[in-house]
Residue, then its C-alpha position, 0 to 999 in steps of 0.5 A: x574162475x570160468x564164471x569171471x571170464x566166459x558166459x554161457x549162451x544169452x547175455x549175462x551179468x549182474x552182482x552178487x548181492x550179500x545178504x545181511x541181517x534183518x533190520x529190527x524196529x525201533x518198536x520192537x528194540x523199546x519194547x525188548x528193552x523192558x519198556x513199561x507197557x502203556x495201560x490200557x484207557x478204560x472207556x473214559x466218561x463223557x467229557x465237556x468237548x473243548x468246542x462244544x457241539x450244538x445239541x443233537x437231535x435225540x436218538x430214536x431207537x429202532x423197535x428192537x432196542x438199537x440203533x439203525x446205522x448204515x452198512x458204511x457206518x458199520x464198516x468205518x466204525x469196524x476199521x477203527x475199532x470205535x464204539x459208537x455209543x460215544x457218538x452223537x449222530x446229526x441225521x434225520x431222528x438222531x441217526x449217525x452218519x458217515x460224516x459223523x464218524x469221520x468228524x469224532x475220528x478227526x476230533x479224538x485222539x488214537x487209542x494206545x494200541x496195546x503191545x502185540x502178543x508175539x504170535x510164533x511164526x508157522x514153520x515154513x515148509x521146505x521146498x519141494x525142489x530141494x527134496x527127492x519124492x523118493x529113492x527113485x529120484x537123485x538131487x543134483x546141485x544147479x552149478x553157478x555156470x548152469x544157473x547162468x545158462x538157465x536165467x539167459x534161456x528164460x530171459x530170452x524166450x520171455x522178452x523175445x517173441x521167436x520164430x522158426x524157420x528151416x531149408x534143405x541145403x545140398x552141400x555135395x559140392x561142398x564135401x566134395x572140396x573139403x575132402x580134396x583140400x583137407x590134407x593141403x590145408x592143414x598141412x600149410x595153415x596148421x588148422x584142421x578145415x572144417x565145414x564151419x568156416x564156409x557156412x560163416x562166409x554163407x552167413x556173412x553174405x547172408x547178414x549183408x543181404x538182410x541186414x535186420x538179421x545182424x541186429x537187436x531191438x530197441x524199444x522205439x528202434x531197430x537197431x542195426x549193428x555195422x559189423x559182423x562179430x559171429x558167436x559160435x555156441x561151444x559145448x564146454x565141460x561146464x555147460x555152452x559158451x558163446x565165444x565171438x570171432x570179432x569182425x568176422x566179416x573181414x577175414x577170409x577163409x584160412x583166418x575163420x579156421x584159425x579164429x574157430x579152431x582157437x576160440x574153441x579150443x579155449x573154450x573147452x580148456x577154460x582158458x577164454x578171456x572176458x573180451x572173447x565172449x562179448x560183443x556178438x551180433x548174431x550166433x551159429x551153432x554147429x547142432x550137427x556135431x552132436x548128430x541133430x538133424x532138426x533144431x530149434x535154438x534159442x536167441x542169444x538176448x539181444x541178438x535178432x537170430x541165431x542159425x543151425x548146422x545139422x548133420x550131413x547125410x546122404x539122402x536120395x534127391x529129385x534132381x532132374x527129375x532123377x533119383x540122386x544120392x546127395x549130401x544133404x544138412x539141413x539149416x535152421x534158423x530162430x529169429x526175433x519177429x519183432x524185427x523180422x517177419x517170414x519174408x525176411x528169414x526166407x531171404x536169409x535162409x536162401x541166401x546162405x543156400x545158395x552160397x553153400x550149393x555154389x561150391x564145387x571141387x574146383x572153388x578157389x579157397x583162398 
């Protein structure tokens, strides 16, 4: 089943916890067993104390008939239900004090609190997601991959601070090797070549370059990961996957193609294996399949980033201080700004540019 197998994007795991029944009180099991009821203690008359207490003051009355107690007096006598004509007070002309009532609490035994009257509980009322506002509206079930995807996304945007950054990228050159070398390509390595196989070499250089990218937070460190394991995010039937291409940095273009066009493949005929989804440094997402110009992705928990790809479009340019027709594909970048500030994403960004401006029709693929 694809959730023992495959995560959705954002790390993931936890048990299923079963529930079980509620544990009942000891009380309550008495009590439901037919257990007699303690009578109520009438006001008990004044009895002789064990350790007779010196005689107290008389009490003067107020001029109204009642006796004058403070409000904390009041209060701590409110809390524990206690009559305070059984009290005798030591203050100044008889007054009762905060010290008496505490003395007569540890002095007197607890009353008996009688058995409490069931009260029934008020019904709870449903929730309001579970229940369409009306017919214009249609429930759909939250599927155990879906929910997966939705406590990583949270997860993410709550303990990692994002930023946002994005280049114009001319990859004329680029399309223009890719047109030539297709045919050939596919023919002698069996893959398909797509543009993905030299934005992961861009990305690879770029991660060598500003290292604090190819990392994740620690608390008290930053902690920095030696390989590159590359997750590409893959649109499957049952929501976005993350498959890795472990040790991407030590394969060459010909071996990207091949781990793409596995991984991805696998994904979407749920056929990934527990070890094809873990371990990911840093991931990439080819939004630009889908038609997206601009993006904004969200991390993949731990990760410190994770890049764009967007579509590929002919726009005029400035270059030379002439109009020119380029293809053009913008590429965006999220990044933790815990670990990295402007300066860092900027150097990335370039140095992902560059690398991808700097093939032409006649760069050496392999």
């Amino acid at each position: 089943y694809l959730m023992q197998s495959v995560t959705p994007v954002g790390p993931t795991g936890g048990a299923a916890v079963e529930a079980m029944e509620p544990m009942v009180g000891i009380e309550a099991v008495a009590q439901a067993a037919g257990a007699p009821p303690t009578a109520p203690t009438p006001p008990a008359p004044a009895t002789t104390p064990a350790n007779p207490a010196p005689p107290a003051p008389v009490i003067t009355p107020s001029t109204d008939g009642r006796q004058r107690l403070s409000p904390a007096v009041r209060r701590l006598a409110r809390e524990h239900s206690i009559d305070l004509s059984l009290i005798q007070g030591t203050g100044l002309g008889g007054r009762i004090t905060r010290n008496d009532v505490l003395s007569f609490l540890e002095t007197t035994p607890a009353p008996q609190a009688s058995p409490p009257v069931p009260v029934a509980p008020a019904p709870t009322p449903p929730a309001a997601a579970e229940v369409a506002s009306g017919p214009d509206e249609e429930l759909v079930p939250v599927t155990p991959v879906r929910r997966m995807i939705a406590e990583a996304m949270v997860r993410s945007v709550t303990e990692i601070p994002h930023a946002w950054s994005m280049k114009e990228v001319d990859v004329t050159g680029l399309v223009a090797l890719r047109q030539g070398i297709r045919a050939d390509f596919e023919r002698q390595e069996g893959v398909s070549l797509t543009y993905l196989p030299f934005v992961i070499r861009a990305v690879i250089e770029a991660l060598r370059k500003v290292p604090t990218m190819n990392a994740s937070w620690g608390g008290d460190n930053i902690i920095l990961k030696r390989r590159v394991n590359l997750g590409l995010a893959v649109a499957a039937p049952n929501g976005l996957i993350v498959p890795v291409i472990q040790n991407a940095d030590r394969l060459n273009l010909a071996g990207l193609a091949h781990a793409v066009n596995d991984l991805s493949e696998r994904a979407r005929t749920n056929r990934l294996r527990v070890e094809d989804v873990q371990g990911g440094t840093f991931t990439l997402n080819n939004t630009g399949a889908l038609g997206s110009v601009i993006s904004g992705p969200i991390i993949n928990h731990p990760q410190a980033g994770i890049m764009t790809t967007d579509i590929i479009q002919k726009r005029p340019v400035v270059r030379d201080d002439a109009i020119a027709i380029r293809s053009m594909m913008n590429i965006c970048l999220s990044f933790d700004h815990r670990i990295n500030d402007g300066a860092e994403a900027s150097a990335f960004l370039d140095t992902v540019a560059a690398r991808l401006e700097s093939i032409g029709p006649d760069t050496p693929v392999y």
